[in-house]
Steps between C-alpha positions, in 0.01 A plus 500: 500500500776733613655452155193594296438807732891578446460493102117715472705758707796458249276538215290779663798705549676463132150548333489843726844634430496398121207594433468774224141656592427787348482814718169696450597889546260720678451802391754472234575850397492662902825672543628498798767814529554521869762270667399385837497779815711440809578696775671472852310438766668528907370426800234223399495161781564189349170302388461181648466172264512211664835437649647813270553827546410713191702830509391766254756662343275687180134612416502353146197544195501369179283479195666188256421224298545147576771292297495206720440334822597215710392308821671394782400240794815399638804701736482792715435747215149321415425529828473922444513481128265242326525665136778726298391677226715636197365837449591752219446893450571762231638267199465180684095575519499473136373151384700550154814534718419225718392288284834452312670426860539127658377563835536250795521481894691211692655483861357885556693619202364705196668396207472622169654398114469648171624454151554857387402796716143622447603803746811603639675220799497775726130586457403109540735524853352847684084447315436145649585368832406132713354621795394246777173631638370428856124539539448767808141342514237206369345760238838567369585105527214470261546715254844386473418152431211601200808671326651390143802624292347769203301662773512842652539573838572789806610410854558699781736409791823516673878322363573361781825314669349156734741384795395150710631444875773242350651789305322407142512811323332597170562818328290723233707661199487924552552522102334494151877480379654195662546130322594160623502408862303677820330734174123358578279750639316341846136655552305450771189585293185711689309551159503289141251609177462321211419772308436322131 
């Protein structure tokens, strides 16, 4: 029995990662000029979350587009963060762009691979970030979950850096411009739209 179990979740998992679904754009011609809005924030007490402290480090606001998204169920990041979702602004909200960029999430990573540059590297880079969300509430945990990659979305909420009693730490990106490692945004999210 174990085996057959073993080889549906094989299958399941290669059909979901190879598949080549396509994407249905809302809102297809929405342009969406305004990167997303951060600023400092001081003095706010850590939210408790279980056996983590949530420290709020930026108010942050964004209007984007959704490129993809991934679930997670397993390790301390699931625990605060069940989803990530790719999310793209300015030319990365453009469905013409996007379409002619591989996009795929693994491990908590965005990655991203194209075969001649429908926009400048640098544009792809600062216009689309992974950002692991963390649902401030069960409205918000909701919405999240009814959300697919074409739509259009806003969120409201905090980046946020999350410490645990054993010393765990887990840090939120301060940057649009940043690649590579520790670049993720982490949101502890008070407010999520689907707004197509």
């Amino acid at each position: 029995m174990w085996r057959w179990l073993l080889i549906i979740v094989v299958i399941f998992f290669g059909w979901r990662h190879c598949s080549t679904a396509e994407i249905s754009y809302a809102a297809p011609d929405k342009v969406i000029d305004q990167a997303p809005q951060q600023s400092e924030v001081s003095g706010l007490q850590p939210i408790s979350f279980d056996k983590y402290a949530i420290q709020p480090v930026a108010e942050f606001a964004l209007e984007a587009r959704v490129l993809a998204r991934e679930d997670y169920w397993l390790g301390r990041e699931a625990d605060l963060s069940p989803t990530d979702l790719v999310l793209g602004w300015g030319e990365m909200a453009d469905p013409q762009v996007v379409k002619q960029i591989n996009i795929r999430q693994s491990g908590r990573w965005y990655f991203w691979q194209v075969d001649s540059f429908p926009i400048p590297r640098r544009s792809i880079e600062t216009q689309s970030a992974n950002m692991h969300l963390i649902p401030a509430n069960d409205e918000v945990a909701r919405t999240l979950k009814q959300i697919s990659p074409g739509q259009l979305i806003t969120l409201q909420g905090y980046l946020v850096n999350v410490n645990a009693d054993d010393g765990w730490r887990w840090r939120s990106s301060l940057s649009r411009e940043d690649i590579g490692a520790n670049a993720c945004e982490l949101i502890y999210v008070k407010q999520l739209k689907i707004i197509s």
